[in-house]
Each structure stands twice: as structure tokens, then as C-alpha cells.
C-alpha positions as CSV (number, residue, x, y, z in Angstrom):
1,X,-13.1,-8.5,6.1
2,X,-9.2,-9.7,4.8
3,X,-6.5,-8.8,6.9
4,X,-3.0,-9.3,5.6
5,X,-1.9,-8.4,9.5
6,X,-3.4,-11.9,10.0
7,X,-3.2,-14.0,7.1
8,X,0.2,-13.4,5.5
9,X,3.6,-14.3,7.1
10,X,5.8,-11.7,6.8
11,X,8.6,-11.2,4.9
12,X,12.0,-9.3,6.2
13,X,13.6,-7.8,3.6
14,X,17.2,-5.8,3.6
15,X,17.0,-3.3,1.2
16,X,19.2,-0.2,0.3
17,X,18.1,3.0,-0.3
18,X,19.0,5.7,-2.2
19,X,18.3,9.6,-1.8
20,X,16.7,11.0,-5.1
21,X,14.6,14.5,-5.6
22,X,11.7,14.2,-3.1
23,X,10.2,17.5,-4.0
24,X,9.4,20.0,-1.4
25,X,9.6,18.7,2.1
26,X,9.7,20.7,5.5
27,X,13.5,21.6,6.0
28,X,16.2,23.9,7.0
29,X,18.5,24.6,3.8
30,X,21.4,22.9,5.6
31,X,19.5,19.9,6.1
32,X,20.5,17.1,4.2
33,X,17.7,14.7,2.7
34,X,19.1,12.3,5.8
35,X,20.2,9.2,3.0
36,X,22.4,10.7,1.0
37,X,24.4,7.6,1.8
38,X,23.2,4.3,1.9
39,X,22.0,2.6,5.3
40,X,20.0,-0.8,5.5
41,X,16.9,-0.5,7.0
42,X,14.7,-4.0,8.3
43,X,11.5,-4.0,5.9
44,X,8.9,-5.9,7.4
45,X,5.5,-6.8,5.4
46,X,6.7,-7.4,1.6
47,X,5.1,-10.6,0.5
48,X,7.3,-13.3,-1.2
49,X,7.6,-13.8,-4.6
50,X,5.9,-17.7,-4.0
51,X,3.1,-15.7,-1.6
52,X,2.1,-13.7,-4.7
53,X,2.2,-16.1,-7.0
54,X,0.0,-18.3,-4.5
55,X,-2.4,-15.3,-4.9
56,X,-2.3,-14.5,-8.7
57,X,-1.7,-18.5,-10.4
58,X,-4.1,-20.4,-11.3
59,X,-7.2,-17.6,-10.8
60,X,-10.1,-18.8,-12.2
61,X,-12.0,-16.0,-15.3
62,X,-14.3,-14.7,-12.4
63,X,-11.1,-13.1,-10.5
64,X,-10.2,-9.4,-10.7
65,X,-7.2,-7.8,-9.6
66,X,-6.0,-4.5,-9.2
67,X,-2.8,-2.4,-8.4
68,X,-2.0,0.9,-6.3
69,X,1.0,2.9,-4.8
70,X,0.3,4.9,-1.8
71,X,3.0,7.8,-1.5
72,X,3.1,9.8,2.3
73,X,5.0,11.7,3.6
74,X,4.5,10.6,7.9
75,X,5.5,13.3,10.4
76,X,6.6,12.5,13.6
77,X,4.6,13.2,16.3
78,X,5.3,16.2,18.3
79,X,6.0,14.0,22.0
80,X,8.4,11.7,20.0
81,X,12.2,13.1,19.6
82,X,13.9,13.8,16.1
83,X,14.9,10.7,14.0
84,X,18.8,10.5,13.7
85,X,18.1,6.6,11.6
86,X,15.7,4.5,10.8
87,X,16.0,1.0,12.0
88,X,12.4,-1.0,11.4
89,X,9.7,-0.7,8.9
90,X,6.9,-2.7,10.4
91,X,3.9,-2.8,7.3
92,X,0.6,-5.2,6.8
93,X,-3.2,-4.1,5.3
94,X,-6.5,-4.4,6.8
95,X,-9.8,-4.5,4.7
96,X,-12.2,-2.5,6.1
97,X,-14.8,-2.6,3.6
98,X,-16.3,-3.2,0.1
99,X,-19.2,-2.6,-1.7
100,X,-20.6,-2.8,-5.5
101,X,-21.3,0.1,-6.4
102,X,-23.3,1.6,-10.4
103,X,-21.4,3.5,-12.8
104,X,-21.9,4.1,-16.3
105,X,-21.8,2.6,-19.2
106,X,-19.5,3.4,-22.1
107,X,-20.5,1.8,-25.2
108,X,-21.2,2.1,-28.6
109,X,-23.4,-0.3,-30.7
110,X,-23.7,-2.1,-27.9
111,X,-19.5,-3.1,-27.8
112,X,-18.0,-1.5,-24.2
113,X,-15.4,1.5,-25.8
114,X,-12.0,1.8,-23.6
115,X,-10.5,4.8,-23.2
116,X,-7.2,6.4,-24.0
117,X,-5.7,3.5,-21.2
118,X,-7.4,1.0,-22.3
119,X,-9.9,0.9,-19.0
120,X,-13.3,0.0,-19.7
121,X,-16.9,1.7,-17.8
122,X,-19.2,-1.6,-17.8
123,X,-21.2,-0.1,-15.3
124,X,-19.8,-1.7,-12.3
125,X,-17.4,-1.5,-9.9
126,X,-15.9,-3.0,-6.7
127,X,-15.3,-0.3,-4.3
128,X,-12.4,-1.7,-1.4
129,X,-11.4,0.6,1.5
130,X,-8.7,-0.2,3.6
131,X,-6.3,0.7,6.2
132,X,-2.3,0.4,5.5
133,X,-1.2,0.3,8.6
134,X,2.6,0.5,9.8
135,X,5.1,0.8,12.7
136,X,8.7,2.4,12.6
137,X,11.6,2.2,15.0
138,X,14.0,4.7,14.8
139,X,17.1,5.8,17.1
140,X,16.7,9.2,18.0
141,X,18.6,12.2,17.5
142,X,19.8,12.6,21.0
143,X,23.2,11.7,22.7
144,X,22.2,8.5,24.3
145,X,20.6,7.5,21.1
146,X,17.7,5.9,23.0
147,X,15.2,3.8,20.5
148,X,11.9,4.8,19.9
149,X,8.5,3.7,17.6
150,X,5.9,5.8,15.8
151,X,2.5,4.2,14.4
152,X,0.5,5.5,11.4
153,X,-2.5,3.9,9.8
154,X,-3.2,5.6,6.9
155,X,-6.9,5.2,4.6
156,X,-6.7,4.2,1.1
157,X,-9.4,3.5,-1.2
158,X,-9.4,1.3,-4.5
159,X,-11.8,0.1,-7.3
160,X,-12.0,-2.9,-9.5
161,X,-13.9,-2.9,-12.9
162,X,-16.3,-5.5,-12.7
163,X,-18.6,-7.6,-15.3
164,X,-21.6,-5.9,-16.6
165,X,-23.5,-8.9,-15.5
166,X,-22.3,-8.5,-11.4
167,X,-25.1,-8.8,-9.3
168,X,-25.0,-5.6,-6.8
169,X,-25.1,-7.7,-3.3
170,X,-22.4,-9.8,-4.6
171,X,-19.4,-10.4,-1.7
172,X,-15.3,-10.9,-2.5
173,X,-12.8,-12.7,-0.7
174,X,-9.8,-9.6,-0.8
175,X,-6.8,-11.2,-0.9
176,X,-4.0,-7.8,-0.4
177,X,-0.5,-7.9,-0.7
178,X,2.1,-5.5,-0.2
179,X,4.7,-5.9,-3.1
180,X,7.3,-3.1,-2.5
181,X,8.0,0.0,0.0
182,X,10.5,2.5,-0.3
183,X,11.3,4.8,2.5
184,X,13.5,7.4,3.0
185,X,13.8,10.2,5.7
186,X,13.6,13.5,4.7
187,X,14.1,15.3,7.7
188,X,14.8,15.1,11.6
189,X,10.7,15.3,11.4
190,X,9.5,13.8,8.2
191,X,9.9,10.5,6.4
192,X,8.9,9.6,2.9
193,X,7.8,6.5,2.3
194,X,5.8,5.0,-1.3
195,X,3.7,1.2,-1.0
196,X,2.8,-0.6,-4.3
197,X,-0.1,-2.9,-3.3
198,X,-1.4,-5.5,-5.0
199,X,-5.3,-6.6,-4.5
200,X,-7.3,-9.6,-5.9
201,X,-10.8,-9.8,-5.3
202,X,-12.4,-13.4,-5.8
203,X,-16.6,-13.6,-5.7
204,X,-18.3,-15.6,-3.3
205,X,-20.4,-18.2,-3.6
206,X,-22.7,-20.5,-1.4
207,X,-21.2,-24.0,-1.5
């Protein structure tokens, strides 16, 4: 299975981040969304502009490709302090699994009919689970503002719309790549934080 862990170098990336309406989130009414004002927090695990276009350029017609965003919102374990800031993101993917998998066919006259999106049914799919897994450093919300770390891997499933021609036992090389992540905390307990992942799935075949 792919692991961007392994095969992509990192990226750090500065970024700034702005408080916005999160929705409901587990808070006293005094509490503040924590980033009201700007801070700059170390992103680790964003590919490159070159690293995606290393991925994406020059794909041959038997590539597919997909896109997802994985919103959480991670708690903070219960033996771990409050957060007073967030200092580290820490991100990479690892491919678990994949499988093609039947679904039906939506046609008429024989010509596949998109729906209101424009995605077509051809009757098979590329089914890619995955693990996003990630690492933050924080100072706590304590006097001596000691530094800690929280880990979360957290599931996420995709699909890619395949040929109606792909043979079922058919393997991909699954090429992920992390392409944004917002983050934000919420609470003393909570942190928001959104991925937009990008995946490319490229057939095998014996040389």
C-alpha cells in the first residue's frame, strides 16, 4: 500500500489563520473561539506545488484521480492539559486498502447518462481506504506553559469512477497528497481542523 508518511518529503508551511463561524462546538459562553487574532502555526505535510504537479502532469488516459476534504473536530485527551496555543501541525496519509468493487450502470441507449453533477455510474468503482494520520504540539494552558503532543489517526474512505471495461482484480499504485489544512482551536479542549486531499490512482501492470 502508498504511504505518503514514506514517500513524500514534507513541506513546512507558515500559514495564518483566521477565526470564522465554526458552528456549535463544546464551550463556556465566555469562551472565545481561541483565534480570534492571528497566530502562525508550523504546518507540516502540505505537498509542494512541483510535488503535485509531479503527480498530476503528464498522466497517461488510464489515470484517475479524485478529491476530498476531511473536516474533525479532535478532542484532547482527557490525561493531556488544556491547549493555551497551538505550535506544530504534524500531517501525512497511509493507504490501507483498495479494492474494485460493482455498481450500476446508468445508461440509456446504451450512452452512460450523468447526473445533475456531471458524475457518471459505469458500473465500477475504486474503493481506497486510508488513514490521515497527524501529530500536534501545543503549549499548555498552565503557568509554566510546559509543551505537550496529541496523536489522532483518523479513517477516511474514497471512491474513484472507473472504466466500464476495468477488470475486477485490477491493482493501483495510490499516489495521496495532502493539498491544504486549516486548523483552528475552538476550545481549551477542542480543535477544528479541515484536509483537502488529493488522490491519483494509476493501474498496474506486469512489465
Amino acid at each position: 500500500m502508498s504511504s505518503q508518511c514514506n514517500d513524500i518529503v514534507m513541506e513546512r508551511k507558515l500559514g495564518s489563520i483566521a477565526c470564522g463561524s465554526l458552528g456549535l462546538f463544546d464551550k463556556r459562553p465566555d469562551e472565545g473561539c481561541g483565534c480570534e487574532e492571528d497566530q502562525l502555526i508550523d504546518i507540516r505535510g502540505v505537498c509542494t506545488r512541483e510535488q503535485i504537479e509531479a503527480i498530476t502532469i503528464g498522466a497517461s488516459p488510464d489515470d484517475t484521480w479524485t478529491q476530498i476534504f476531511i473536516p474533525e473536530v479532535l478532542c484532547i485527551p482527557k490525561q493531556k492539559p488544556d491547549v493555551e496555543q497551538i505550535l506544530t501541525l504534524n500531517s501525512c496519509i497511509d493507504i490501507i486498502s483498495q479494492r474494485v468493487v460493482k455498481t450500476p450502470e446508468v445508461e440509456s441507449s446504451g450512452v452512460l447518462v450523468p447526473n445533475y453533477e456531471g458524475t457518471f455510474s459505469t458500473g465500477r468503482k475504486l474503493i481506497i481506504e486510508g488513514i490521515l494520520r497527524q501529530k500536534i504540539i501545543y503549549t499548555a494552558d498552565v503557568d509554566e506553559q510546559s509543551v505537550h503532543s496529541a496523536h489522532f489517526d483518523v479513517p477516511f474512505s474514497a471512491f474513484i469512477v472507473l472504466p466500464q471495461d476495468a477488470p475486477l482484480f485490477t491493482k493501483y499504485k495510490i499516489e495521496p497528497c495532502i493539498e491544504d489544512i486549516f486548523i483552528c482551536r475552538v476550545s481549551k479542549r477542542q480543535i477544528f481542523k479541515n484536509v483537502t486531499i488529493f488522490i491519483k490512482a494509476t493501474p498496474l501492470t506486469c512489465a
